[in-house]
Every structure is written in structure tokens, then in C-alpha cells.
C-alpha positions in Angstrom: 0.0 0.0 0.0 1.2 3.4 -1.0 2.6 5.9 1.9 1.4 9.5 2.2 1.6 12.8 3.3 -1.1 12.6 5.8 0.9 11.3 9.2 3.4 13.6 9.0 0.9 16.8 8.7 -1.2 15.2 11.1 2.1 15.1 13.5 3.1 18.5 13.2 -0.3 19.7 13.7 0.2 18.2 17.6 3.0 19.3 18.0 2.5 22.8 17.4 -0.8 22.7 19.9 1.4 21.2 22.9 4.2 23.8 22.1 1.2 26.5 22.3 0.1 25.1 25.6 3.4 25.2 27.4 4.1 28.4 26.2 0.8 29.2 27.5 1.8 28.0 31.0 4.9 29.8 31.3 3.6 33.2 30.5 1.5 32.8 33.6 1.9 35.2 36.5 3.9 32.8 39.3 1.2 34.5 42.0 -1.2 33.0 40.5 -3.0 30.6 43.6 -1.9 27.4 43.7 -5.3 25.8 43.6 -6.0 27.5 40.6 -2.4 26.7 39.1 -2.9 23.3 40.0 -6.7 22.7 38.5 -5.3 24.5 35.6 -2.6 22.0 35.5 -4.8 19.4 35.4 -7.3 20.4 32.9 -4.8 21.5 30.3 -3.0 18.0 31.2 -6.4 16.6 30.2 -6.6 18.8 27.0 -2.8 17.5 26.0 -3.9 14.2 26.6 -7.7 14.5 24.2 -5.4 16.5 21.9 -2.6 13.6 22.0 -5.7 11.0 21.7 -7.4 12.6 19.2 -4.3 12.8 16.8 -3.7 8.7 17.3 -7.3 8.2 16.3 -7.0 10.5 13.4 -3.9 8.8 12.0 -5.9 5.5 12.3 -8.5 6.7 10.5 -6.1 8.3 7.9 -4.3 5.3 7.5 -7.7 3.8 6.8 -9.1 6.0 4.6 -5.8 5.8 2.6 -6.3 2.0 2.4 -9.7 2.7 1.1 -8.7 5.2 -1.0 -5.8 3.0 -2.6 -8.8 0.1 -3.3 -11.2 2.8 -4.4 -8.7 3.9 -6.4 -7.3 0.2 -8.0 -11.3 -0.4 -8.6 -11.6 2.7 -10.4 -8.9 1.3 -12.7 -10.1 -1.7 -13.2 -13.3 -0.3 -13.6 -12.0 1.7 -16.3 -10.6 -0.9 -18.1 -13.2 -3.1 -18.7 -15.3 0.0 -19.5 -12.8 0.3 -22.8 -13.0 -3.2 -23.0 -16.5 -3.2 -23.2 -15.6 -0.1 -25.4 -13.8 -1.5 -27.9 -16.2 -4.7 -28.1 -18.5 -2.5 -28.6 -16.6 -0.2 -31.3 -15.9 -4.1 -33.2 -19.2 -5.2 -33.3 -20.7 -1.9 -34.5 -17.9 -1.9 -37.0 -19.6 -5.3 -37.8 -22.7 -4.2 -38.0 -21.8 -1.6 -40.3 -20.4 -4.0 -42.3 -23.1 -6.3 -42.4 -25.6 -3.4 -43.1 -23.4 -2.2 -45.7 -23.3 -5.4 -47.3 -26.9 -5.5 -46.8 -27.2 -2.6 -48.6 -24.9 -3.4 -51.5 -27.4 -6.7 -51.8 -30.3 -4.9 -51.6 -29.5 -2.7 -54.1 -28.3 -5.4 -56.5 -31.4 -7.0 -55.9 -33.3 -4.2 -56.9 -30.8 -4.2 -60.3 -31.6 -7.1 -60.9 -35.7 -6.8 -60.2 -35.4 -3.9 -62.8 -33.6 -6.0 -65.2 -36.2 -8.9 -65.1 -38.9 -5.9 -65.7 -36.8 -4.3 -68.9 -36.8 -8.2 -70.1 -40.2 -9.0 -69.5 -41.2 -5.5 -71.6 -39.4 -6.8 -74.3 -40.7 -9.9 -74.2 -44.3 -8.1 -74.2 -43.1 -5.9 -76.7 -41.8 -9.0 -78.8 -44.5 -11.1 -78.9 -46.9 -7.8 -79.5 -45.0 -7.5 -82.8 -44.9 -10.8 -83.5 -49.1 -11.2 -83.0 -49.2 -7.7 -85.2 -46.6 -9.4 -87.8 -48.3 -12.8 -88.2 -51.3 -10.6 -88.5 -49.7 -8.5 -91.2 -48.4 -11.6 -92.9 -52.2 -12.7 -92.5 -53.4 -9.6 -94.2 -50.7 -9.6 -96.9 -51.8 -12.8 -97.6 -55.3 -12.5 -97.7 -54.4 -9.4 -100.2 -52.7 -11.5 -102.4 -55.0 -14.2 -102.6 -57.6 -11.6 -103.1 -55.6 -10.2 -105.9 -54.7 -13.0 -107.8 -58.8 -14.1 -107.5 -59.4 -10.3 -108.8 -56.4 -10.6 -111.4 -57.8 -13.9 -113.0 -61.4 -12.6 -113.3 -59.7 -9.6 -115.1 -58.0 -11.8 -117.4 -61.3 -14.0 -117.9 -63.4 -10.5 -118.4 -60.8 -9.0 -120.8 -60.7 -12.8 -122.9 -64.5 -12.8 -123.1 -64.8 -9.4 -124.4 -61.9 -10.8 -126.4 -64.9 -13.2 -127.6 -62.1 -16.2 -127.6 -60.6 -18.1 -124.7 -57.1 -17.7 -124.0 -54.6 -19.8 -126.6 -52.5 -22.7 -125.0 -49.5 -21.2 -123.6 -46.1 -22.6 -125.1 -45.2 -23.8 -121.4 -48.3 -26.3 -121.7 -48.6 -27.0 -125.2 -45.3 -29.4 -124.7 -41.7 -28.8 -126.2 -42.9 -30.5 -129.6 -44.8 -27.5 -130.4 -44.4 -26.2 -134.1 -47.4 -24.0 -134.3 -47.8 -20.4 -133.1 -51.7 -20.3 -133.1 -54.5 -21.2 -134.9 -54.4 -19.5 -138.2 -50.8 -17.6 -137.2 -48.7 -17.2 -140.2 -45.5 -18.9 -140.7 -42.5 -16.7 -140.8 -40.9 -16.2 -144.4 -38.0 -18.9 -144.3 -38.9 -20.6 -141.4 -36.9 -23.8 -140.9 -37.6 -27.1 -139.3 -38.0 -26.9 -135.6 -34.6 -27.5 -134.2 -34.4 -29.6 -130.6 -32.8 -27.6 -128.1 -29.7 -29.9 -125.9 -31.1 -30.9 -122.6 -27.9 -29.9 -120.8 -28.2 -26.1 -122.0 -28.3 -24.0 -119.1 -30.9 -21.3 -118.7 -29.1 -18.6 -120.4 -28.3 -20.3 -123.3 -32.0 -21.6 -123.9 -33.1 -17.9 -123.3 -30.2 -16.7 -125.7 -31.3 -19.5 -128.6 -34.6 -18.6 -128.1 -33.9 -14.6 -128.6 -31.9 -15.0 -131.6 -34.5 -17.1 -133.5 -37.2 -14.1 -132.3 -34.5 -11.5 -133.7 -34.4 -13.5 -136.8 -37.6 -13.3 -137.8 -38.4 -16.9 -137.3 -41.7 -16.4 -135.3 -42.4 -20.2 -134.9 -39.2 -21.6 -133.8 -39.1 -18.8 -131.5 -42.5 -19.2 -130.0 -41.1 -23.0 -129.2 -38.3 -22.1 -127.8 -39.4 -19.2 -125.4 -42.6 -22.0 -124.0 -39.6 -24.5 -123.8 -38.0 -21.7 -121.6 -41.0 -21.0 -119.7 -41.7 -24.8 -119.0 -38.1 -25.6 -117.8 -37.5 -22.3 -115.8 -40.5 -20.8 -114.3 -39.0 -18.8 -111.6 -36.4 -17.5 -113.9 -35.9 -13.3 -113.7 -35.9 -13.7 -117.4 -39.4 -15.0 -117.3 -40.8 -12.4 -117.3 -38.8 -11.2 -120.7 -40.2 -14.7 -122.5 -43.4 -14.4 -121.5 -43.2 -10.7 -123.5 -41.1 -11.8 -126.4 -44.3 -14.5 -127.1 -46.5 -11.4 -126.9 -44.5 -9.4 -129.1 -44.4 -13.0 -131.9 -48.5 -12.4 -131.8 -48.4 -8.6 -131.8 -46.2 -9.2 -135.0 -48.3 -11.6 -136.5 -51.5 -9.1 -136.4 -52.6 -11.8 -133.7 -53.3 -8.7 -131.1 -56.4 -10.3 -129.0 -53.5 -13.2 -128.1 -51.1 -10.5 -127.6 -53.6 -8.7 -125.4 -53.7 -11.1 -123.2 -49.8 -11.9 -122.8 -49.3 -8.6 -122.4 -52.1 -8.4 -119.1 -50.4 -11.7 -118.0 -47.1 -10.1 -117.4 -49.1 -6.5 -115.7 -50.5 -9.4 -113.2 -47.8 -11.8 -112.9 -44.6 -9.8 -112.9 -45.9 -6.4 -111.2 -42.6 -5.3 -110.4 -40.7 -6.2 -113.6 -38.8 -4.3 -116.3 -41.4 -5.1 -119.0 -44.6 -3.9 -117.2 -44.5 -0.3 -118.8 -43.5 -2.0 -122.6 -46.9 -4.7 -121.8 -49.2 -1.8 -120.9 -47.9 0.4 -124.0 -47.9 -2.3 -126.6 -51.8 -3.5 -125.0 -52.8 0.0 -125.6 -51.4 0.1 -128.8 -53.3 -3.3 -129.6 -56.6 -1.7 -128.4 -56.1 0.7 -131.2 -55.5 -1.7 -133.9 -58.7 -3.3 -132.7 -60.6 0.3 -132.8 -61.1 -0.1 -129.0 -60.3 3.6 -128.6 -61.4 3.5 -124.8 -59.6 0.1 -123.9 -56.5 1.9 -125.4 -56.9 4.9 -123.9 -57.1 3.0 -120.2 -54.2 1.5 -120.8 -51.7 3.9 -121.8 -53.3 6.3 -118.7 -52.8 3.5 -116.1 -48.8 3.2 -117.9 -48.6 6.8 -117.2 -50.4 6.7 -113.7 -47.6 4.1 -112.6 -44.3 5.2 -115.0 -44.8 8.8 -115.2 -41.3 9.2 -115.6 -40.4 6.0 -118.2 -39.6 6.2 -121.7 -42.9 4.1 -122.3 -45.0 6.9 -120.8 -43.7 9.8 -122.7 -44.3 7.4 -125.9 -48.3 6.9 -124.5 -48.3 10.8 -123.9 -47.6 11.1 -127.6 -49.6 8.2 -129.2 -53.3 9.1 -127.0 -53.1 12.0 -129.3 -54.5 9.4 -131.8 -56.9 8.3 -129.7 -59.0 11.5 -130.1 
């Protein structure tokens, strides 16, 4: 246990009383009566002794109150300590907590990422199969349309044949690759040789080519063969639309323009969107004319216009309807 000041104060504190008392004594007048000198005596003796008493006990109690001090003290300490113990547990598992809420947080918010994510997909997927529905339905429609138009196109063909007053002449494609005739009552070209058969491994061009030199010849027959020889063997062809003219053209030439009337509408409803649509609906007009079917002509080289305003066909129609007053 640590030593203090306290004794040692305490001590001199006495001393300085008895030294006050003595001094006290001797400054006394020596008549003084004994009696009183001798009760006087006594009760500062007793006084000395209370004082003397009184600084034992207090040095006790000191003494004490420093022990208890020092443990009040020590326990304060230790007190202390586990209060930043408990501190610093504290301070960890806050840290912790902070840690797990920030991960929390970082989770949550991923979450939420990811929640948004699944809603951007699902509108797509909406959106997707919204277009898809209106697609099919378009294809639908577009379908539809063409069916309709290709029920419209063949009663226009049937309407323009009966006015015609004849029905519509084998095509070459169907009338077999033995075919030597053009039409009924079609005039033979000047010259014309004996059909010649056309190699079975020719390639599409060279059939097309054959058959174009034997129309640029002259030689309407052969040519009409080979063009429905063509047709038969490459239907799809982007020159199939070219044939299907150039057999027009072999009737037109002939004088044979009800036939080439109707090869000429075939390609207008057949190939819409091919390079001989504006020549078909010129030379029909034309062949209108030669028939004295004025109006008919007049119909046709308008609609030629109406759709090629700006194709060498048109300004040609712009220049013929002048006849057609």
C-alpha cells in the first residue's frame, strides 16, 4: 500500500498545539494561587492528553481511509478498463454491424438491379411477342391481299378474254416442247426452218439466248417454241418475265393482237414489279387501237402513265393518246 503525506501533517499539527500550551503555562503570572495553578494544570494535562488521543485516532482513521482510498482507487482502474474493453467490443461489433448493413445494402441494391432488369426483359418480351401477333397478322393480311388479288387478277383476265370473244390460246409452257405451231391460223415466218431440238444440258441462259436469236431472226415459230420450252423448264427464272413478253411481241407481230392482249395483261399481273410492265401496258394500248377499241387503249396507256410517269414508255403513251381523239 502506498505511503502518504497525511501522518506527517497530522504530527506536526500536535506538536504545534502542545508547544502553544506550554508556552501558554509559562507566560503565567507565578502569584497565581496554587489551587488555581494546580486545576489549571490538570485540565490542560487533560486537554494535551484529548489533543494527543485525538491525533492517534485521526492517524488510524487516515491510515484507513488511505487504504480505502488506494482500493477505491485500484477499482476505479479496473473499472476503467473493462469500460474500454466493453468499449472497444462495442466499437468491433458496431464496425460489424456496419459492415453487415453495408453489405446488406450493396445486396439490396443489387437486388433491386436485378428486379429492374427482369422488368426491362419482361417488356421486351411483351413488346416481342406484341409485334410478333401484329406481324403474323400482317403476314395474315398480306396474304389474304394476295389471294384476293390473284382471285381479282384472274377474273380480269377472264373479263378481258370474253370481251376478247375467244378463250385464252395454250400457252407454249403447256402446249409441250414439240410444239411447231404459233396459233390457230398464225402465219408462218418467211423462211422458217424445221424446228430445231434444243440440248437438254443447255443452261438457262443459253435456252433464253437460242430462243432470242431465232425471235430477232424473224423466225416467229421456232421462236415461240423455244421461249414455251423456256417457260416450261425455268418458271422462276428473272428472265421469265422477258419470255413471256417476247411471245407477246411473236402475236403482236403476226396481227394476232387479241392473243397479244392477253400476254401482255399476264405479265401487268404476274410480274408487277418487272422491267417489261410499262413495254406490256404500251404495246396493250397500242393493240386496243389496232382493234378500234379507242377507250380500252386509252385505259391502258393512262394507267402506264399513272404508274411510270417518268419512263420512256410513258412519254411514248403521252404522244400516241393523241390518236386516240
Amino acid at each position: 500500500m502506498p505511503e502518504t503525506g497525511g501522518d506527517s501533517s497530522k504530527l506536526k499539527t500536535d506538536d504545534v498545539w502542545c508547544a502553544a500550551i506550554v508556552l501558554f503555562l509559562r507566560m503565567l503570572p507565578n502569584g497565581f494561587g496554587d489551587k488555581m495553578m494546580s486545576m489549571l494544570r490538570i485540565g490542560f494535562i487533560m486537554i494535551i492528553v484529548a489533543v494527543l488521543f485525538s491525533g492517534c485516532a485521526t492517524r488510524q482513521d487516515v491510515d484507513h481511509l488511505n487504504q480505502r482510498l488506494w482500493l477505491l482507487e485500484k477499482e476505479n482502474r479496473d473499472l476503467k478498463q473493462r469500460v474500454s474493453q466493453v468499449n472497444e467490443t462495442l466499437d468491433s461489433r458496431k464496425q460489424s454491424e456496419n459492415g453487415i448493413r453495408d453489405l446488406y445494402a450493396d445486396q439490396y441494391a443489387e437486388f433491386d438491379r436485378i428486379r429492374e432488369e427482369f422488368r426491362r426483359i419482361d417488356g421486351r418480351i411483351e413488346e416481342t411477342a406484341h409485334l410478333t401477333a401484329v406481324e403474323i397478322e400482317e403476314a395474315g393480311n398480306v396474304a389474304r391481299h394476295a389471294r384476293d388479288a390473284a382471285a381479282t387478277n384472274d377474273g380480269r383476265l377472264r373479263r378481258v378474254e370474253k370481251y376478247l370473244g375467244f378463250e385464252a390460246a395454250e400457252s407454249p409452257e403447256e402446249s409441250g416442247e414439240g410444239a411447231a405451231a404459233v396459233a390457230p391460223g398464225a402465219p408462218a415466218a418467211p423462211g422458217a426452218t424445221a424446228a430445231a431440238p434444243v440440248a437438254s444440258e443447255a443452261t438457262e441462259s443459253q435456252v433464253y439466248s437460242a430462243a432470242k436469236q431465232v425471235y430477232d431472226q424473224g423466225d416467229w415459230e421456232e421462236a415461240f417454241r423455244l421461249f414455251g420450252i423456256f417457260l416450261k423448264k425455268y418458271p422462276a427464272s428473272a428472265l421469265a418475265d422477258n419470255a413471256r413478253f417476247w411471245i407477246g411481241e411473236i402475236y403482236y407481230n403476226q396481227g394476232l393482237f387479241k392473243q397479244a392482249i392477253i400476254e401482255y395483261q399476264i405479265i401487268i399481273e404476274t410480274y408487277p414489279n418487272g422491267n417489261k410492265v410499262p413495254a406490256a401496258y404500251l404495246k396493250q394500248g397500242i393493240s386496243f387501237h389496232n382493234l378500234g377499241e379507242n377507250s380500252n387503249a386509252r385505259l391502258a396507256l393512262q394507267e402506264l402513265i399513272r404508274r411510270f410517269p417518268d419512263s420512256n414508255e410513258a412519254g411514248i403513251a403521252r404522244k400516241y393518246m393523241t390518236r386516240l381523239q
